[in-house]
N, C-alpha and C positions, 0 to 999 in steps of 0.2 A: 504494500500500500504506500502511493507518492502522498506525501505532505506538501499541499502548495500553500506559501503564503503574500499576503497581500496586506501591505501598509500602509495608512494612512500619515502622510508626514505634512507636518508644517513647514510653505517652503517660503522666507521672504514675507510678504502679504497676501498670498493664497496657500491651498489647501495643492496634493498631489496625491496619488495612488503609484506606490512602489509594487514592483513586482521582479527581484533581484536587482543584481546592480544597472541592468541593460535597458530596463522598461519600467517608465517615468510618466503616468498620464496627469496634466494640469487639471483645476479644478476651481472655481470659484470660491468656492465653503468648502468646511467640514461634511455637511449633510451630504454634497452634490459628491465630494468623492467617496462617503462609505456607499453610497446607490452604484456608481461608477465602479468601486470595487466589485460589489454585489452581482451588476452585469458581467463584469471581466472573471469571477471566479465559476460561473454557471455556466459561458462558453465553454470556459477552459477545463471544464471538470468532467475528468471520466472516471468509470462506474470503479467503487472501491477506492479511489482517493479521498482525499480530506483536504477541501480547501478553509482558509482559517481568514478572516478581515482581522489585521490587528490598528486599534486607535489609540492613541494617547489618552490618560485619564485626568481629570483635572488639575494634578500634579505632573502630568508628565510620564508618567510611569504608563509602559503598554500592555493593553489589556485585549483581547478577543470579544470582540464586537458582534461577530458572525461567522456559526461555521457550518458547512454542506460538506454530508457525506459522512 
């Protein structure tokens, strides 16, 4: 079973969705990139994987948001 993860990072004055070091999707908000996650881990997820959204928590400390599979 692949573990895929997907993070939500603060970048400058917007919001981004990490996905390794190679794939960076921009984002308005917070809200619009964990949906943006959401979309990108339900393409990308095949059967018996685990995909995982991780966000920052009010402290900063990351936390799982959302996971499929």
């Amino acid at each position: 079973m692949a573990r895929h993860r997907y993070y939500v990072v603060a970048m400058d004055e917007q919001w981004a969705v990490k996905a390794g070091d190679d794939h960076c999707i921009p984002c308005a908000t917070q809200d619009e990139a964990v949906c943006t996650a959401k979309r990108v881990a339900k393409q990308h997820h095949r059967s018996g994987d685990l995909s995982e959204i991780i966000v920052p928590d009010q402290h900063g400390y990351p936390r799982t948001a959302w996971s499929y599979g």
